[in-house]
VMD Tcl script that builds the backbone (N, CA, C; Angstrom):
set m [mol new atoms 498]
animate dup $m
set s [atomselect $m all]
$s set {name element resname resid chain x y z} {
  {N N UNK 1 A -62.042 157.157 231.861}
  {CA C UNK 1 A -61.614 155.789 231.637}
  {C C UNK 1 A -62.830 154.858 231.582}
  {N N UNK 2 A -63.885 155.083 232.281}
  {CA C UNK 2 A -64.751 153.962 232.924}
  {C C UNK 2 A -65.350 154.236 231.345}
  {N N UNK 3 A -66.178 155.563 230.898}
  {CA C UNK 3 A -66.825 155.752 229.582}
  {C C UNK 3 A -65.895 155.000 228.107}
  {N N UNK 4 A -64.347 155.137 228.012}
  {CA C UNK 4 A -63.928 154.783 227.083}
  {C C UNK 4 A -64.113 152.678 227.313}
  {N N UNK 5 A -63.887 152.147 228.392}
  {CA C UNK 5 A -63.977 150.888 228.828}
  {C C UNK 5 A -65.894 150.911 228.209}
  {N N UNK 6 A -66.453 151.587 228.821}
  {CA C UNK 6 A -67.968 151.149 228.201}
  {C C UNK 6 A -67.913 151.430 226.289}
  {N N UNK 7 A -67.707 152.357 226.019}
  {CA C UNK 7 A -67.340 151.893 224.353}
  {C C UNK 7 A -66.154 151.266 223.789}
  {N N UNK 8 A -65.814 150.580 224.245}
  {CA C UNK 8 A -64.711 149.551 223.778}
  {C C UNK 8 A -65.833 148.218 224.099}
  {N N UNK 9 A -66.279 147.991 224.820}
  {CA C UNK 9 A -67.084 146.957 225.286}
  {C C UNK 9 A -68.636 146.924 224.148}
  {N N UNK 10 A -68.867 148.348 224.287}
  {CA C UNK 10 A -70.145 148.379 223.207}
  {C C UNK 10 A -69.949 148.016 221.672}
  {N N UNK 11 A -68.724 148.464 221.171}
  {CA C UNK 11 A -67.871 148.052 219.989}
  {C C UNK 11 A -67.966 146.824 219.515}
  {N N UNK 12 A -67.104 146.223 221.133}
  {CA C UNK 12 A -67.104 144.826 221.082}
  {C C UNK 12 A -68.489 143.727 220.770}
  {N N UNK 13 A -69.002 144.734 221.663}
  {CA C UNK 13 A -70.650 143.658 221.585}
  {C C UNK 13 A -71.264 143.705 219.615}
  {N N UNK 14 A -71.201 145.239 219.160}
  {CA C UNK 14 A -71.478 145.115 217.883}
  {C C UNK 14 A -70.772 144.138 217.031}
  {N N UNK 15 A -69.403 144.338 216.992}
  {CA C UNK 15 A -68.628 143.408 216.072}
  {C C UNK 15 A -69.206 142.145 215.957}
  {N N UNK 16 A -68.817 141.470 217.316}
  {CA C UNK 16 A -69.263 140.063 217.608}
  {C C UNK 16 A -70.729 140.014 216.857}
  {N N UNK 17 A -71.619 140.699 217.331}
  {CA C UNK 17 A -73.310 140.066 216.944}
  {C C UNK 17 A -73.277 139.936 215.166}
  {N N UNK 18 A -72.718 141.430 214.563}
  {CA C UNK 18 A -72.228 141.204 213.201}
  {C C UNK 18 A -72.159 139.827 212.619}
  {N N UNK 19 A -71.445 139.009 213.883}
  {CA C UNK 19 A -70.603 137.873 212.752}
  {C C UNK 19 A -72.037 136.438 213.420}
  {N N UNK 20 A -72.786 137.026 214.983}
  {CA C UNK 20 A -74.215 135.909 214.567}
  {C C UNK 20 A -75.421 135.907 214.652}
  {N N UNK 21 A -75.066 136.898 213.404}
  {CA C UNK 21 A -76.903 137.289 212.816}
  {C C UNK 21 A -76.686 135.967 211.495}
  {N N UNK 22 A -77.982 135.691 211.326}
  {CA C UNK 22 A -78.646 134.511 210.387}
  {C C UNK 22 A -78.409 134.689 209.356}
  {N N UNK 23 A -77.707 135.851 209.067}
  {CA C UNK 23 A -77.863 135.623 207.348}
  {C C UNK 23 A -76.249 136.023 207.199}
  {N N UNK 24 A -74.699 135.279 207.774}
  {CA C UNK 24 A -73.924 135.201 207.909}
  {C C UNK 24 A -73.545 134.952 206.585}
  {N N UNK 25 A -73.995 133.216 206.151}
  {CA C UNK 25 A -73.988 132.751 204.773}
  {C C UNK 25 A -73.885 134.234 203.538}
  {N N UNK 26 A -74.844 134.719 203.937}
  {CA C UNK 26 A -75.288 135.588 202.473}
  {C C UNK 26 A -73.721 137.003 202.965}
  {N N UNK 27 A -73.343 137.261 203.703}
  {CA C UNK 27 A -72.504 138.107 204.085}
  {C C UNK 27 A -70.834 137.485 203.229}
  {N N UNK 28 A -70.212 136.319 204.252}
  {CA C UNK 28 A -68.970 135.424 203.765}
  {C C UNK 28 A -69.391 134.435 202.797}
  {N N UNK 29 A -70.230 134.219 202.327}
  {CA C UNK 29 A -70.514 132.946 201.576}
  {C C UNK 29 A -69.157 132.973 200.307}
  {N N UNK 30 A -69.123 134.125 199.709}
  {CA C UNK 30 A -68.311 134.268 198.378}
  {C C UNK 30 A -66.808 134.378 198.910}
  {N N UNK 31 A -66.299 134.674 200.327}
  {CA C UNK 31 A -65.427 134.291 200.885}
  {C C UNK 31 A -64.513 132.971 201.566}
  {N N UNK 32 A -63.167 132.743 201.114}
  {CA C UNK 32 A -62.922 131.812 201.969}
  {C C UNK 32 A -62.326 131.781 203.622}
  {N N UNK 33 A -62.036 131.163 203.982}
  {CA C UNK 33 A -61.631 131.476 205.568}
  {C C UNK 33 A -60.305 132.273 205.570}
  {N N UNK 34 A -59.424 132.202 204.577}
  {CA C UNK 34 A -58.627 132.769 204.848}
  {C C UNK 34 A -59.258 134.528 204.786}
  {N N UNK 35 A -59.851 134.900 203.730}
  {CA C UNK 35 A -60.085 136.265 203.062}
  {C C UNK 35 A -61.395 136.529 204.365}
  {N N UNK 36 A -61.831 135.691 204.821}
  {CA C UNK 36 A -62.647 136.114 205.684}
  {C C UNK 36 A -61.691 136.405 207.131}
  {N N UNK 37 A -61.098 136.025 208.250}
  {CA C UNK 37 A -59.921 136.450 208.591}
  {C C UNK 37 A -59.170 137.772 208.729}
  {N N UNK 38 A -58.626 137.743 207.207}
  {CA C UNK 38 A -58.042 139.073 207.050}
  {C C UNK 38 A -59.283 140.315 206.852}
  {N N UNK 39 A -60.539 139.983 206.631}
  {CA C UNK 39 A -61.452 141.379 206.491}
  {C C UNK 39 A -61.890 141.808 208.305}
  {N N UNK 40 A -61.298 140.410 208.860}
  {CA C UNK 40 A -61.901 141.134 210.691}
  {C C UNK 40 A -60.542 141.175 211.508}
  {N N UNK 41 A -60.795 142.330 211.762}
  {CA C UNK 41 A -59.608 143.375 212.332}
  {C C UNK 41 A -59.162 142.521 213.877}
  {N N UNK 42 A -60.154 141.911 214.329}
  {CA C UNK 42 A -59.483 140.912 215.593}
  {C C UNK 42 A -59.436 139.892 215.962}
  {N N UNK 43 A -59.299 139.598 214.235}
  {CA C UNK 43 A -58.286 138.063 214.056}
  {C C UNK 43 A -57.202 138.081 213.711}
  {N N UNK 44 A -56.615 139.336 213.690}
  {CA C UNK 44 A -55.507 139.863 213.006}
  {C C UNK 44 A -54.196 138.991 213.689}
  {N N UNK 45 A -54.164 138.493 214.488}
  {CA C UNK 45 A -53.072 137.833 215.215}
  {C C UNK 45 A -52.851 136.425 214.315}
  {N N UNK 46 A -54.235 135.552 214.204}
  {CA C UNK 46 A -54.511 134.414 213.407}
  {C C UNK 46 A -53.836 134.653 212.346}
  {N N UNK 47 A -54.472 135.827 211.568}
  {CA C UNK 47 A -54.099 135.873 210.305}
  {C C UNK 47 A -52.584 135.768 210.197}
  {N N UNK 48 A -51.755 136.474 211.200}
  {CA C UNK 48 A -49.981 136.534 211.069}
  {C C UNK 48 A -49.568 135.606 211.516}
  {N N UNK 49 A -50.161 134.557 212.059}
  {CA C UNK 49 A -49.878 133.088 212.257}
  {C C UNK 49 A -49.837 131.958 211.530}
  {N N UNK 50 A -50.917 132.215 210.683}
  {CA C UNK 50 A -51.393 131.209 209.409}
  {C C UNK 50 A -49.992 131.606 208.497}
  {N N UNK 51 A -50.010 133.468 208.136}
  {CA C UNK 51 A -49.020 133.075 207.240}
  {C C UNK 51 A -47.181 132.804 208.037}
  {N N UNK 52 A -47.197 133.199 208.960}
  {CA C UNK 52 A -46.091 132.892 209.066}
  {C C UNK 52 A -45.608 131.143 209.491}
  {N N UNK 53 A -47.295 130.531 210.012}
  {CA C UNK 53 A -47.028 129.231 209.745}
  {C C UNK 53 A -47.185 128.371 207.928}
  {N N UNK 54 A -47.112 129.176 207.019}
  {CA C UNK 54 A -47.247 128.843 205.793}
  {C C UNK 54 A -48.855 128.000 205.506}
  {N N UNK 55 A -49.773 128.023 206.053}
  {CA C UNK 55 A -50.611 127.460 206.188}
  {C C UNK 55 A -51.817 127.881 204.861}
  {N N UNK 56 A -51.103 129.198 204.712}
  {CA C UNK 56 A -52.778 130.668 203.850}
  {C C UNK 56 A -53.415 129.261 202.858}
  {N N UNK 57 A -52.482 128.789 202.232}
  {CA C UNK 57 A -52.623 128.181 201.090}
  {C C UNK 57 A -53.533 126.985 201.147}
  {N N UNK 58 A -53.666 126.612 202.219}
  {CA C UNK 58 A -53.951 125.133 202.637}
  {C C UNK 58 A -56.011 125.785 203.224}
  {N N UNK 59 A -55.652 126.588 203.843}
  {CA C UNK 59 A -56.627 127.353 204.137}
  {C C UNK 59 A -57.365 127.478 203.137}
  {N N UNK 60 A -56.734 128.138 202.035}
  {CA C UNK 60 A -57.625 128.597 201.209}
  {C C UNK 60 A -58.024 127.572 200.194}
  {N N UNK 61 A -57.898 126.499 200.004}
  {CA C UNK 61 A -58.046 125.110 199.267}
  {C C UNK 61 A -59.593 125.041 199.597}
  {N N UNK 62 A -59.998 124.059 198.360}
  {CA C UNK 62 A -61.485 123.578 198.713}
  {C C UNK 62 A -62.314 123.351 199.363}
  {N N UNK 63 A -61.055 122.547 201.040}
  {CA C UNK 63 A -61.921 122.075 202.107}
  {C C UNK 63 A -62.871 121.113 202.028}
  {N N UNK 64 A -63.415 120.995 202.708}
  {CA C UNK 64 A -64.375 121.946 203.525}
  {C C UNK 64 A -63.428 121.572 205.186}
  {N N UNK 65 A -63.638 122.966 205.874}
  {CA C UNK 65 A -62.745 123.007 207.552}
  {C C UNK 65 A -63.640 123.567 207.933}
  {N N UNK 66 A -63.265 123.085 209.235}
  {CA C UNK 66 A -64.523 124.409 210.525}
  {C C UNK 66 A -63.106 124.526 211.129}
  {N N UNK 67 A -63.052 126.094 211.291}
  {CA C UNK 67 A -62.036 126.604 212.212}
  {C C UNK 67 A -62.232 127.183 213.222}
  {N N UNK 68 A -61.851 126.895 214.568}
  {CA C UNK 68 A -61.851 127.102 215.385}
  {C C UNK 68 A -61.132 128.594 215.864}
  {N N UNK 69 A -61.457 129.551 215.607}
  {CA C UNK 69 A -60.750 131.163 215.488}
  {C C UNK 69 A -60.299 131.790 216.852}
  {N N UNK 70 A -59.368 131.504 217.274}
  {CA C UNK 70 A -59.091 132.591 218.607}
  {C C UNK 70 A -58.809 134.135 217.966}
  {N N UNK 71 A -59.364 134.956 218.481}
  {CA C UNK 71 A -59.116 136.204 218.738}
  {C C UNK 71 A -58.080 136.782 219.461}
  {N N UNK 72 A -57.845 138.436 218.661}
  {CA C UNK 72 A -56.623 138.496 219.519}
  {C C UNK 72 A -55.828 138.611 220.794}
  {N N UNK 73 A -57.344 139.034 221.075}
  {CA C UNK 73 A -57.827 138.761 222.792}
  {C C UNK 73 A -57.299 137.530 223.595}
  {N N UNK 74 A -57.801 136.070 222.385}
  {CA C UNK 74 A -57.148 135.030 223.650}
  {C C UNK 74 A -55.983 134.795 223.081}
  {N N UNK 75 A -55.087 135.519 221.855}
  {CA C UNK 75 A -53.891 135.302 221.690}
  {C C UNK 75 A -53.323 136.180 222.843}
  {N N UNK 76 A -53.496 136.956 223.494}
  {CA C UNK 76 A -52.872 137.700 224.335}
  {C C UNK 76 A -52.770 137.628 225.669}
  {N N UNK 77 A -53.720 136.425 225.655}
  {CA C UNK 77 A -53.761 135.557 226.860}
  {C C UNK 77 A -52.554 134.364 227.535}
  {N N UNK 78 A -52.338 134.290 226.346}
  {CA C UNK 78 A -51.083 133.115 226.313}
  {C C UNK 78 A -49.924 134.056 227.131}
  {N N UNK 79 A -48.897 133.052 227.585}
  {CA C UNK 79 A -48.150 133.661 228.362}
  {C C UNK 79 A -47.050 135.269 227.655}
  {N N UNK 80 A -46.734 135.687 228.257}
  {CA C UNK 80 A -46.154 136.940 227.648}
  {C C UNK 80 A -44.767 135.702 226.805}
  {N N UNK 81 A -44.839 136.360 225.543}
  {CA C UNK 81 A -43.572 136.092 224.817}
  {C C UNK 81 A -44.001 134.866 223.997}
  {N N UNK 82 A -45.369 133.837 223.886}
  {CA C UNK 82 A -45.633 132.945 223.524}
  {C C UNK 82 A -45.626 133.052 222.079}
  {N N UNK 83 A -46.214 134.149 222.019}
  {CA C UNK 83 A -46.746 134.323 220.331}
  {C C UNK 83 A -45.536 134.739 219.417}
  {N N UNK 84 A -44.703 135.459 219.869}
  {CA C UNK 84 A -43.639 135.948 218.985}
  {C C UNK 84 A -42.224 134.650 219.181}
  {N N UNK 85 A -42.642 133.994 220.555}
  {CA C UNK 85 A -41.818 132.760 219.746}
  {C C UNK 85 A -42.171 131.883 218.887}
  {N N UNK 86 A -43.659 131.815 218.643}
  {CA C UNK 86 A -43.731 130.592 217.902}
  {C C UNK 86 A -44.096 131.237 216.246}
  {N N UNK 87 A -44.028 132.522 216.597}
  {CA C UNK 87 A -43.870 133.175 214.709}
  {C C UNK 87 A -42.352 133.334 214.345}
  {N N UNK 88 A -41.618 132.928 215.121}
  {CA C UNK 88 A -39.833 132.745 214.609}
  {C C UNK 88 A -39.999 131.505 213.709}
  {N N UNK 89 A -39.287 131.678 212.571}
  {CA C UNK 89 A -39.025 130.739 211.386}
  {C C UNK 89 A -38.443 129.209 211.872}
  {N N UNK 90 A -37.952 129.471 212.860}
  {CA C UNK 90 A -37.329 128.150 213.912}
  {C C UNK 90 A -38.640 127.084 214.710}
  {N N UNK 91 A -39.371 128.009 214.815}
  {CA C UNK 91 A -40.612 127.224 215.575}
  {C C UNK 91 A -41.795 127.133 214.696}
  {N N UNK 92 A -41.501 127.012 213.134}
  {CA C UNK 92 A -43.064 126.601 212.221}
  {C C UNK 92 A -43.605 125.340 212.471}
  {N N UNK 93 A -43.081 124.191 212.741}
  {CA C UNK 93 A -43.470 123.142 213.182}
  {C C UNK 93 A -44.368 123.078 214.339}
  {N N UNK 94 A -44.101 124.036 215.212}
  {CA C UNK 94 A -44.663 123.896 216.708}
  {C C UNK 94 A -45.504 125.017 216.320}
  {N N UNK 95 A -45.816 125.694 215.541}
  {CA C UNK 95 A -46.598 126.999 215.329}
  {C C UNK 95 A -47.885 126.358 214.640}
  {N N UNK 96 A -47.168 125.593 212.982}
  {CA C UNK 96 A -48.339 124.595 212.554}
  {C C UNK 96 A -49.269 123.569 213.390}
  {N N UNK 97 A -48.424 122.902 214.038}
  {CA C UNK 97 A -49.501 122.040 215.284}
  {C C UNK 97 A -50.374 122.590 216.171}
  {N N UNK 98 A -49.762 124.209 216.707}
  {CA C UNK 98 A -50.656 124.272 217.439}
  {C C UNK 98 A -52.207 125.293 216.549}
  {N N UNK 99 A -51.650 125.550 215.416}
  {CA C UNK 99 A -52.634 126.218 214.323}
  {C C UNK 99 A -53.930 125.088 214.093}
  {N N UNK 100 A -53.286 123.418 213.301}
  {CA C UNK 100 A -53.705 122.575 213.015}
  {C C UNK 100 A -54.522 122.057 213.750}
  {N N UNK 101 A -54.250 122.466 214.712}
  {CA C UNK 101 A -55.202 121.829 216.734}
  {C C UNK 101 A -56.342 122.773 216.419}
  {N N UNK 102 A -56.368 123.937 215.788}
  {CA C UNK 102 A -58.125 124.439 215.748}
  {C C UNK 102 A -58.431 124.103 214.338}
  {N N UNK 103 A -58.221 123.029 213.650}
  {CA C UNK 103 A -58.742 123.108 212.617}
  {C C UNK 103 A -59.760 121.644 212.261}
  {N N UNK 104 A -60.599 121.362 212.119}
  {CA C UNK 104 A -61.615 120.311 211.950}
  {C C UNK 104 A -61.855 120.003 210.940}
  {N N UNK 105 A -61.262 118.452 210.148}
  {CA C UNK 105 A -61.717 118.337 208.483}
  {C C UNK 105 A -62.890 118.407 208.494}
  {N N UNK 106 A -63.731 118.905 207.336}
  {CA C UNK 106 A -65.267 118.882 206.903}
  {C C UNK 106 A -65.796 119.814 207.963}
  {N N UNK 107 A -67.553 120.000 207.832}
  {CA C UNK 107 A -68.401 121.352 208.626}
  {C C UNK 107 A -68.683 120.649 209.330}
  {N N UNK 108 A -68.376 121.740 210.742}
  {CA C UNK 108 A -68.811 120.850 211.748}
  {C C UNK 108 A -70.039 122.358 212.444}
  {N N UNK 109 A -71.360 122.052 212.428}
  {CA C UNK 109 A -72.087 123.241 212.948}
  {C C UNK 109 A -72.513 123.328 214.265}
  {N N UNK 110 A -72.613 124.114 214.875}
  {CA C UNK 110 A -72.702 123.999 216.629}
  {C C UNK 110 A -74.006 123.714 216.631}
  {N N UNK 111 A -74.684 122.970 216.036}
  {CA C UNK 111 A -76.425 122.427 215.886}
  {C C UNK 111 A -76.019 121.481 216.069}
  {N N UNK 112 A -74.866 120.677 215.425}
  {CA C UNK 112 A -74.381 119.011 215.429}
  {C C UNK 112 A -73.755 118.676 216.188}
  {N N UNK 113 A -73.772 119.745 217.743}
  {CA C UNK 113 A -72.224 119.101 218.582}
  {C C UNK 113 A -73.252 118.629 219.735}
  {N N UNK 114 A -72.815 118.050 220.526}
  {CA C UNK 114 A -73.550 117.743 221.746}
  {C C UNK 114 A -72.200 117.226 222.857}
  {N N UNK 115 A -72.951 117.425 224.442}
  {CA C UNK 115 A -71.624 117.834 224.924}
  {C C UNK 115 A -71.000 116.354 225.460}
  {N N UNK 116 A -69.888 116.445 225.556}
  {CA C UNK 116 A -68.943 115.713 225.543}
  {C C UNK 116 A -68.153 115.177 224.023}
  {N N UNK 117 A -68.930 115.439 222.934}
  {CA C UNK 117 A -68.712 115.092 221.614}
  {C C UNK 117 A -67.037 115.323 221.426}
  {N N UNK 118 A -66.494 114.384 220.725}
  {CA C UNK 118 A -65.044 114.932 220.494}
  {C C UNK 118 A -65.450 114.992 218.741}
  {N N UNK 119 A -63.974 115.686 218.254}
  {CA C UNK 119 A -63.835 115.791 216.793}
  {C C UNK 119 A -61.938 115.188 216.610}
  {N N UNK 120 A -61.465 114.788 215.794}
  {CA C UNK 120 A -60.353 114.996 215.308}
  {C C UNK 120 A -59.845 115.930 214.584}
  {N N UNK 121 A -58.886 116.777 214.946}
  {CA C UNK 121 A -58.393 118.073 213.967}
  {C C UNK 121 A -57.299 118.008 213.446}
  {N N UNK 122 A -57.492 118.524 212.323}
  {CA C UNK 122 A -56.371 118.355 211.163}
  {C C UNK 122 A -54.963 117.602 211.775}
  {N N UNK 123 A -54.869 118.296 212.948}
  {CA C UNK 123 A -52.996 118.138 214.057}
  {C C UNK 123 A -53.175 116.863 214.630}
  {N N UNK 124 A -54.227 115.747 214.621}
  {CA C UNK 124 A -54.510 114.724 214.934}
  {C C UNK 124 A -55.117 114.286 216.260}
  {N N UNK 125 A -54.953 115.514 216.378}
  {CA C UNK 125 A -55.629 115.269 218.036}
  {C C UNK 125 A -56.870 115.599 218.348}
  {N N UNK 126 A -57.592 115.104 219.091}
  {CA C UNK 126 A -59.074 115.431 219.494}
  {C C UNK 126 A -59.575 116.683 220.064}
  {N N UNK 127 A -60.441 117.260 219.736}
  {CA C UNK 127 A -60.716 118.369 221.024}
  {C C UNK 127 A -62.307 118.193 221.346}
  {N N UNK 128 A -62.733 118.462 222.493}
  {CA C UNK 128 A -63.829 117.619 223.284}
  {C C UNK 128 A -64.790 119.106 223.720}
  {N N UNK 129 A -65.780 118.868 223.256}
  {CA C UNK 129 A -67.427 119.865 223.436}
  {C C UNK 129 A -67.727 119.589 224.320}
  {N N UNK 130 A -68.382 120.618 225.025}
  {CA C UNK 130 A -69.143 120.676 226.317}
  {C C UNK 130 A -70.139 122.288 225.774}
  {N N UNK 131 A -71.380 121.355 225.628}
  {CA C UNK 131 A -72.385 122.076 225.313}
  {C C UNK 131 A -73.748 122.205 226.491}
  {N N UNK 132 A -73.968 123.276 226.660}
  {CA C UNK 132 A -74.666 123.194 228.081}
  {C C UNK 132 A -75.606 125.109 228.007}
  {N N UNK 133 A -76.898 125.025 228.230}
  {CA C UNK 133 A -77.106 126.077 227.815}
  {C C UNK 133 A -77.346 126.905 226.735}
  {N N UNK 134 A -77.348 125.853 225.350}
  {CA C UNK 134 A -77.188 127.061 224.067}
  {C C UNK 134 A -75.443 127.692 224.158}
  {N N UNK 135 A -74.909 127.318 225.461}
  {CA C UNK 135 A -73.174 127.822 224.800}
  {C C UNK 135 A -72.624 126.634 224.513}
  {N N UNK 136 A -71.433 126.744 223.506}
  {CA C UNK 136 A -70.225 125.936 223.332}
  {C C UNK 136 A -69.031 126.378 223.754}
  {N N UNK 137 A -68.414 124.831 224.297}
  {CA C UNK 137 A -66.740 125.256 224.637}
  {C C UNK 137 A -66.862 124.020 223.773}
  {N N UNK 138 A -65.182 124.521 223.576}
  {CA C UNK 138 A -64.264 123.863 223.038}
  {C C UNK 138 A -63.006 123.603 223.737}
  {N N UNK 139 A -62.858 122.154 223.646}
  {CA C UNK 139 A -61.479 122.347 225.105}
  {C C UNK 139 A -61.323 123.334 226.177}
  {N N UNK 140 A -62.439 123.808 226.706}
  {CA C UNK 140 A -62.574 124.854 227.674}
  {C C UNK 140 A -62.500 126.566 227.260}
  {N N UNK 141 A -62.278 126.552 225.655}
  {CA C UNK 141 A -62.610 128.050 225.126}
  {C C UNK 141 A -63.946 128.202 224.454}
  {N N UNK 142 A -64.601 129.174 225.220}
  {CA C UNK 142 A -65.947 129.490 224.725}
  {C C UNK 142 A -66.123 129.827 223.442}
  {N N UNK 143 A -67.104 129.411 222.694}
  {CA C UNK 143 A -67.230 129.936 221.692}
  {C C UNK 143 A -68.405 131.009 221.067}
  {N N UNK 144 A -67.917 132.480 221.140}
  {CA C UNK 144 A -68.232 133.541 221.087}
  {C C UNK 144 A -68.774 134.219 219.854}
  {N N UNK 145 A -68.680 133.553 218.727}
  {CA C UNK 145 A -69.679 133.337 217.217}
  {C C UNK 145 A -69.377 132.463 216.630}
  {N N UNK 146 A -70.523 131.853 216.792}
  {CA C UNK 146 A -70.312 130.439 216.361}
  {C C UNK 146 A -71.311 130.723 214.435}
  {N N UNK 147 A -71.059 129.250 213.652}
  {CA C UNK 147 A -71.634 129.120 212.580}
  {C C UNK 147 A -71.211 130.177 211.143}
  {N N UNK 148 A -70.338 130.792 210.945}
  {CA C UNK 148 A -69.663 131.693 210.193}
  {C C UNK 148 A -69.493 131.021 209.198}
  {N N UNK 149 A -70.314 130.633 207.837}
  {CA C UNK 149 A -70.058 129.930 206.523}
  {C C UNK 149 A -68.926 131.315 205.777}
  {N N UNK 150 A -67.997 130.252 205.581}
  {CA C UNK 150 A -66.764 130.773 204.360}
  {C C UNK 150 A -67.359 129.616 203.425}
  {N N UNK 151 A -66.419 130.199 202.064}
  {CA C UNK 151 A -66.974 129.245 200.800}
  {C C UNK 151 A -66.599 128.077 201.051}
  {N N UNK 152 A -65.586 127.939 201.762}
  {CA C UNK 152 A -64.640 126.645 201.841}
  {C C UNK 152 A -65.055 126.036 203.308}
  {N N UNK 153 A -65.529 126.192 203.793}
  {CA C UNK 153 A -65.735 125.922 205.680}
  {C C UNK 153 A -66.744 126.990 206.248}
  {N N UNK 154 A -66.798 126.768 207.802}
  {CA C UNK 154 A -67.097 127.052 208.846}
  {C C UNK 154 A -66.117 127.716 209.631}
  {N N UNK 155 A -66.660 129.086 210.116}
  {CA C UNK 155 A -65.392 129.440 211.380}
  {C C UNK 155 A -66.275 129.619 212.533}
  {N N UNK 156 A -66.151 129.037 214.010}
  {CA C UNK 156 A -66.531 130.068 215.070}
  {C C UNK 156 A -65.418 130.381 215.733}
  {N N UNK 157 A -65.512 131.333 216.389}
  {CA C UNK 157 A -64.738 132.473 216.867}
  {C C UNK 157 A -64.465 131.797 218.882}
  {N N UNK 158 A -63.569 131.822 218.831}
  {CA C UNK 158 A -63.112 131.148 220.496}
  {C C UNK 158 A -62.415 132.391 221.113}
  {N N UNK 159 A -62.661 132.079 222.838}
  {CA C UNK 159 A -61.860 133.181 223.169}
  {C C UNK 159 A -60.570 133.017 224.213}
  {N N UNK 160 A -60.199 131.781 223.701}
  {CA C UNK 160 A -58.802 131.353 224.501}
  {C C UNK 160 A -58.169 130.114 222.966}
  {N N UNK 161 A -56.701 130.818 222.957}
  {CA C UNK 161 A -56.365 129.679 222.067}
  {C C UNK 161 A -56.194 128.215 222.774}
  {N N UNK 162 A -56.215 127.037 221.892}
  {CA C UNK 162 A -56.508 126.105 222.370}
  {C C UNK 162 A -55.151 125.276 221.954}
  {N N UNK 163 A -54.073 124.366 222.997}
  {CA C UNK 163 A -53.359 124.026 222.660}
  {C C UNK 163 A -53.455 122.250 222.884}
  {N N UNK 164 A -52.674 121.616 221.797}
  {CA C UNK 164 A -52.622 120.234 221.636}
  {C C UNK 164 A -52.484 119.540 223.040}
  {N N UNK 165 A -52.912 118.799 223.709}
  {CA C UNK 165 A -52.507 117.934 224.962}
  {C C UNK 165 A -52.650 118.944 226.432}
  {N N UNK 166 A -53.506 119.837 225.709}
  {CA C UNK 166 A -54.534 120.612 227.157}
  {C C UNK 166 A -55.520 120.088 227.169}
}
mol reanalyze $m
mol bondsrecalc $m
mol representation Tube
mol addrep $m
C-alpha cells in the first residue's frame, strides 16, 4: 500500500509540473480552455460540469477568461452527494453560478495578483488573493499550476472548489 501511495503521489507530482514548466504557451497555445480540460484526465469532473452546466460553448468563445480549475480531487472534497446534485438538470442554475464563481473576464496572470487583490468573476462576485511566498490562494484554494495559456484565456489549477459567498 505505502509503495502504490508513493507512485500515485510521484504521478501526481509529474502531471502537475507538466502543466508549470515555461514553455506551457508553446504546449496549449493552439488550444482553448475547454479542449485543454478535456486532454487532462483530472479535470475530468470540470469538464462534466461545464457540459452539463451548458457552459462548453461560452468557454470556448474568444474570451479572453482566466479559469480558476478545481481538480477532481477538490471536487471530491465537497460534501458527499454535492456534485451529482448539482449535475441534475433541475439544479443548472445553481451549477452555472457556482462554475461562473471560477471564472475571471480577461487574463489575469499570477505575476499581476498581489495579496489581498480581489477580481470580479463572470457570477458577479469577487474572489480575494492572498499571495504570500511565491504561492497563490484563491478564496482560500491553493493554486497548484498556475499560468496555463489556452488560445482563449488562462487556466490555473486550484485544489478546493470555490463557492459564491465563502
Amino acid at each position: 500500500m505505502k509503495k502504490l501511495l508513493s507512485f500515485v503521489a510521484l504521478v501526481t507530482f509529474f502531471v502537475t509540473s507538466a502543466f508549470t514548466l515555461n514553455n506551457n504557451s508553446e504546449i496549449y497555445a493552439d488550444e482553448d480552455i475547454v479542449d485543454l480540460a478535456v486532454k487532462t484526465e483530472f479535470l475530468s469532473t470540470l469538464v462534466a460540469a461545464v457540459q452539463a452546466g451548458e457552459l462548453v460553448d461560452v468557454l470556448k468563445s474568444d474570451g479572453p477568461f482566466t479559469v480558476f480549475a478545481p481538480t477532481n480531487e477538490a471536487f471530491a472534497k465537497l460534501p458527499a452527494g454535492t456534485v451529482e446534485n448539482l449535475l441534475k438538470p433541475e439544479n443548472k442554475a445553481q451549477l452555472q453560478a457556482v462554475l461562473t464563481y471560477h471564472v475571471v473576464p480577461g487574463k489575469v496572470y499570477a505575476k499581476d495578483l498581489s495579496d489581498g487583490m480581489t477580481a470580479k468573476t463572470a457570477q458577479g462576485s469577487d474572489v480575494t488573493f492572498k499571495v504570500y511566498d511565491g504561492k497563490v490562494k484563491v478564496n482560500g484554494a491553493k493554486v497548484t499550476a498556475a499560468d496555463i495559456e489556452a488560445k482563449n484565456g488562462v487556466v490555473h489549477v486550484i485544489d478546493t472548489v470555490i463557492l459564491p459567498g465563502m
